[in-house]
N, C-alpha and C positions, 0 to 999 in steps of 0.2 A: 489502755493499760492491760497487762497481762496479770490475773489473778491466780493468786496459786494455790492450792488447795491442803487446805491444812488436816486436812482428813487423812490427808497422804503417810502424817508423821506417824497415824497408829503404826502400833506393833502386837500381832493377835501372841504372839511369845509371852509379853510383857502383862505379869499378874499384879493383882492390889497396888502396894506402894510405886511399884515399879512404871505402872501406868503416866503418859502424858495429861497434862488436868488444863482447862481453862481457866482465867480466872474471869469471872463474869460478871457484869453488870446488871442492872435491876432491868433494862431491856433484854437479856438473852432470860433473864429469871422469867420475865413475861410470857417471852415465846416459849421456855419449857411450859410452862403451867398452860398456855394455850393449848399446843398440843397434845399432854395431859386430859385435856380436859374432852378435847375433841375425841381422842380417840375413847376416852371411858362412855362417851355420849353414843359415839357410834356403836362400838364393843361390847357397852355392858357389863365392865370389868373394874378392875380396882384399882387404884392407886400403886399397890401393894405389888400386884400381879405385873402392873407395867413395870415397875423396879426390876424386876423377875425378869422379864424378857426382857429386859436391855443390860442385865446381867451386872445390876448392882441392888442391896438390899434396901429397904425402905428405908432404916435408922442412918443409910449412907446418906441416900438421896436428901431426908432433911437438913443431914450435916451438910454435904456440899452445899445445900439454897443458903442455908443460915451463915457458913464460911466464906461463901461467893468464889467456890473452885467447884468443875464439875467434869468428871473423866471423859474425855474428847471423844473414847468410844462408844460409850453412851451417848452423850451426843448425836453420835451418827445413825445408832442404833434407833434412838427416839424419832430421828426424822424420817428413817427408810418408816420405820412402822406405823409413825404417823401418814406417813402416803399411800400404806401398802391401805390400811384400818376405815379410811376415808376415802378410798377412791382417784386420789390426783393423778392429776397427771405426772407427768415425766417430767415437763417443766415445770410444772409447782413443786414436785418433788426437789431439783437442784435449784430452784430459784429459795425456797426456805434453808436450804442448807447454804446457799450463800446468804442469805440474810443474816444464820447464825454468825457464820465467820467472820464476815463484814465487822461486827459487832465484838469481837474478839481483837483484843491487843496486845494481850500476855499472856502468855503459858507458863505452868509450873511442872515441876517433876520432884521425887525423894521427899523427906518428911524430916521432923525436928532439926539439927544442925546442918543435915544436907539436904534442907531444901533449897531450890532455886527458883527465882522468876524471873524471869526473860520476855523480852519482848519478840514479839514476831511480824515480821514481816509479811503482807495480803497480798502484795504485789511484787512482783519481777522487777529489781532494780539494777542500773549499772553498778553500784556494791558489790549488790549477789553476785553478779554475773565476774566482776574479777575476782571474789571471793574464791567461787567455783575454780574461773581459769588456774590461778596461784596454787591451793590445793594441788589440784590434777598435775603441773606442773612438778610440784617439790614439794607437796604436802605428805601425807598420811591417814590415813583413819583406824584405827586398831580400839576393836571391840573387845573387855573381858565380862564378865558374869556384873561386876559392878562399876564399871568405867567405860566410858565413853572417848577415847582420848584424841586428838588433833596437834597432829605436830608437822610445824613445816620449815624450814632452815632455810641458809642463802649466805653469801658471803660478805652479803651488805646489810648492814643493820638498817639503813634509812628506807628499804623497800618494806622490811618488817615493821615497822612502825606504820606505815601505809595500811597494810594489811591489817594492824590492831586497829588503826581509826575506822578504816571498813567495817568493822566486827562490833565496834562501839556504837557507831553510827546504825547497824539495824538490829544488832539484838539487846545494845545497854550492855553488855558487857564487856570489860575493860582486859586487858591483855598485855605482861608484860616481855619484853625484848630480852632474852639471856643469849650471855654468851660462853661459847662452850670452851672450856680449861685447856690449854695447849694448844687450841686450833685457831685458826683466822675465820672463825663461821659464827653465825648465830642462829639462833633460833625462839620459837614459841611454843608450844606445851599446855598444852590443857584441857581439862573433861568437862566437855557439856553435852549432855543427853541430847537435848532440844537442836542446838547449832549440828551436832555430829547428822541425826534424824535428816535434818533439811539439805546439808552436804549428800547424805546416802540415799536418801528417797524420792527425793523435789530434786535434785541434781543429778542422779543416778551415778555417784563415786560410789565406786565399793572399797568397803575394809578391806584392808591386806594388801597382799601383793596387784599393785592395778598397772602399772609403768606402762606395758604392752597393749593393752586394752581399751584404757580412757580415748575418750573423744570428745567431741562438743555436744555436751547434755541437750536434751530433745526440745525441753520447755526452752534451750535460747536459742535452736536451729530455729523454731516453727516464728521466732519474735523477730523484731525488724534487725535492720543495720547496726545502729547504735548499739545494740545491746550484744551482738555479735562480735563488735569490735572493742567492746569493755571486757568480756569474756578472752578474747585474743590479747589482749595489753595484761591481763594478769596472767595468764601462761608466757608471753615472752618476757614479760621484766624476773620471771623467777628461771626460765628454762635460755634464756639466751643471753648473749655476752656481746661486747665491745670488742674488736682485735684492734690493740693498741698501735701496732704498726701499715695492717689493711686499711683501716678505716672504715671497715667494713662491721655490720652487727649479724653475729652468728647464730643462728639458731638450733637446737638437735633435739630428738626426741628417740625412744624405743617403738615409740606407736606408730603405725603406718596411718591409721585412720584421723589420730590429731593432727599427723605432720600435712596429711592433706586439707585437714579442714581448717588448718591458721595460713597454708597458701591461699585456696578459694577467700578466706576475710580478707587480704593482704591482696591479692590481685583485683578483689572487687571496689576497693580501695583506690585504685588506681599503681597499685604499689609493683614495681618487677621485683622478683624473684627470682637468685639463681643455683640452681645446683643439677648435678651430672649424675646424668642418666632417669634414673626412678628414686634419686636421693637417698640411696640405701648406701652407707660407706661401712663395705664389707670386711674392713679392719677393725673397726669398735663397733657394727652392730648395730649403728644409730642414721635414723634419720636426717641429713641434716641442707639446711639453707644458709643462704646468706642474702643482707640488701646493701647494694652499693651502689655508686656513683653521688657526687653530689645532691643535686636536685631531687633525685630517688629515694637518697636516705633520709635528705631533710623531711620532705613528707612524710615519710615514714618515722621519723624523729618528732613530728607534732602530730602525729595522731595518734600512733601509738606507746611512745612512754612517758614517762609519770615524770614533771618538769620537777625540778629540783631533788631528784634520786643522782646518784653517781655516776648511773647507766646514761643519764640521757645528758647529763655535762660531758660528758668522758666524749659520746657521738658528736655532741653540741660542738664542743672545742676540735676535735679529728678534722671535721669538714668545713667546719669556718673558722674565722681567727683565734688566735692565741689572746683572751679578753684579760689581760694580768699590766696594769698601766704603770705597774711601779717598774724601777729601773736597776733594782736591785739585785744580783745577781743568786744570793744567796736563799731571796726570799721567791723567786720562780724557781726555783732548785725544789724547795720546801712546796711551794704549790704542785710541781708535775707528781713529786712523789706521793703526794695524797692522793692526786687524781689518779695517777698509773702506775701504781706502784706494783712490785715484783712478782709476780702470781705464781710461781714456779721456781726450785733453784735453779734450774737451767737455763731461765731464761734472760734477755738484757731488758734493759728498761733506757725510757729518754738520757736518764741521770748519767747512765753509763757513757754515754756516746759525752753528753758535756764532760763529765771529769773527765775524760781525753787530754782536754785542753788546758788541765792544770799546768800539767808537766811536759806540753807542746803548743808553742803559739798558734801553729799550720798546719793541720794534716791533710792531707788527698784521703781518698774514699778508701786506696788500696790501704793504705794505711791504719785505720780504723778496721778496715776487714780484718788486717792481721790481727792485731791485738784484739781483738773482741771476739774472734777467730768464726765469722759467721760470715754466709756470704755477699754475695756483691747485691744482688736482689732486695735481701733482707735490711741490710746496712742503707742502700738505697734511700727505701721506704721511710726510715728514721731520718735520716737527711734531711729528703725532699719536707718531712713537716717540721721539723725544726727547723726550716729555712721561711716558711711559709710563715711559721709563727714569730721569723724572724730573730729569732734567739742564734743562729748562724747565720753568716754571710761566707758569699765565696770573696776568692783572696786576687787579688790582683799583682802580688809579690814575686810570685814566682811564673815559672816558664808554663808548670801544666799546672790543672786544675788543683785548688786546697779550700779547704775550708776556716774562720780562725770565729771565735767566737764575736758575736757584737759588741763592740767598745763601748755601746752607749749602757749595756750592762756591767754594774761595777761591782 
């Protein structure tokens, strides 16, 4: 197991109220008082005097034992001076500050109606590590004097709801799904000191502008596979897309260093990867990939997306069958449009090519070119999977090639 150090969350900026606090148990109560107790044996000193050099007063330190919260920097401070005061070694010295932490399950921060307690995480989980990847992806972190805030959007609501049960699951705190007034987007929104800290410190995301920059944080480079490739599945379900017509899953970033480091996940995977030249497309700026082929994308289809999201029906149905057993015409109409529905004005969708055949028994492919006015390639592409998924058959009626919809749909 990978332990993470929660020492990491101070902030020497952060005074009084402002400070991160544990909440503690009658075991870390122990070990303060042991140590206490040690170093006044060794020292010669007071009670009073150690409050002093760990940089909280004595009437705190009774409040925090008697509250059972006690400032995390203190903390730290009491165990460096307990080792410096005593002699230990190096490894007594981190083996007692991991005992502390060990020992710690929640953290607090702010006082009267804005306190909070959260739980914290000891360990490197695949959580975190898509927590992180999603963030870096399409997230945000914007710090003011009294906010903390985390905002991260996406065009699919069922991938944000993934990411609130992530959030539930290791800090207890719940998260809800909005959506934004006139747009086809949603989003998540909201300030927590504690969750913001472990995103910026323990993950190394920076506030503000990061797009160009981010990479795969250190603590889940140095960890195994698994957590590599939890990390890579939350940056491509928020940073990559389906092409509804390729069948192909897109990927693109501004970063040069992430777009190499979710290749390396992806290729050690066993996964191909394709794109031209050094994957820089000098038209928008971005980095970008793609994974295709059957066989290729299925793998890459179960290792890395999240089953029952949009993303991974939408690849699911692209490369294997059309799974819709009813016979209804109108009601796989109503299915493609939820699953592929229009993402652009300019663009066609499955729907287009079937309404064709409202007002035409038989068309040829030229035919559909014209009036959809796209071309031969593209139209193709729509074809050949409608055909696949069976919703089209070719025609036998005429001289040259037509298309006419399946009769067994009514």
């Amino acid at each position: 197991m990978y332990e993470i150090d929660l020492f990491q969350l101070i902030d020497e900026k952060d005074k009084g109220r402002q400070k991160i606090k544990a909440v503690i148990n009658d075991k870390i109560k122990s070990l303060i008082e042991q140590m206490i107790g040690e170093i006044k044996e060794f020292n010669h000193t007071t009670t009073q005097q150690i409050c002093k050099d760990i940089g909280i007063t004595f009437v705190l330190y009774r409040m925090h034992m008697r509250r059972g919260l006690f400032c995390l920097d203190a903390l730290e401070k009491l165990a460096d001076k307990w080792a410096k005061i005593t002699l230990k070694t190096e490894n007594a010295h981190l083996n007692k500050k991991k005992e502390i932490q060990r020992e710690i399950t929640k953290l607090s921060y702010g006082s009267g109606n804005n306190h909070r307690v959260v739980a914290c995480p000891k360990y490197l989980t695949l959580n975190l590590c898509k927590i992180s990847g999603a963030i870096i992806a399409d997230g945000h972190l914007a710090k003011t004097s009294k906010k903390y805030t985390i905002i991260i959007a996406d065009q699919h609501d069922d991938i944000l709801n993934h990411f609130s049960e992530w959030i539930t699951e290791e800090f207890n705190v719940k998260l809800t799904v909005k959506q934004k007034k006139d747009e086809r987007c949603y989003y998540i929104e909201f300030s927590n000191k504690i969750i913001f800290y472990y995103m910026n410190k323990i993950f190394d995301i920076p506030s503000g502008e990061k797009s160009r920059i981010v990479k795969t944080p250190e603590i889940i480079r140095n960890a195994t596979v698994n957590f590599q490739r939890a990390f890579a599945t939350g940056v491509l379900i928020f940073d990559g897309g389906v092409g509804f017509c390729t069948s192909k899953f897109d990927f693109s970033t501004t970063s040069k260093n992430l777009f190499a480091d979710i290749i390396n996940t992806l290729k050690n995977a066993g996964i191909k990867v394709t794109y031209s030249n050094d994957g820089f497309n000098r038209t928008n700026s971005l980095y970008q990939f793609y994974v295709s082929g059957k066989d290729n994308a299925n793998r890459f289809l179960k290792l890395f997306l999240l089953p029952n999201t949009k993303k991974y029906s939408q690849l699911d149905i692209l490369l294997n069958n059309f799974d819709c057993k009813i016979n209804n015409l109108n009601h796989v109409k109503k299915y493609l449009n939820h699953m592929f529905p229009r993402s652009r004005v300019n663009t066609i969708t499955f729907l287009d090519v079937i309404d064709l055949f409202k007002y035409e028994k038989q068309l040829s492919t030229r035919e559909i070119e014209n009036k959809l006015k796209r071309s031969y390639r593209t139209i193709n592409r729509y074809l050949c999977i409608l055909k696949r998924w069976n919703i089209i058959i070719e025609s036998n009626e005429k001289t040259y090639k037509a298309w006419i919809l399946n009769p067994k749909l009514k």
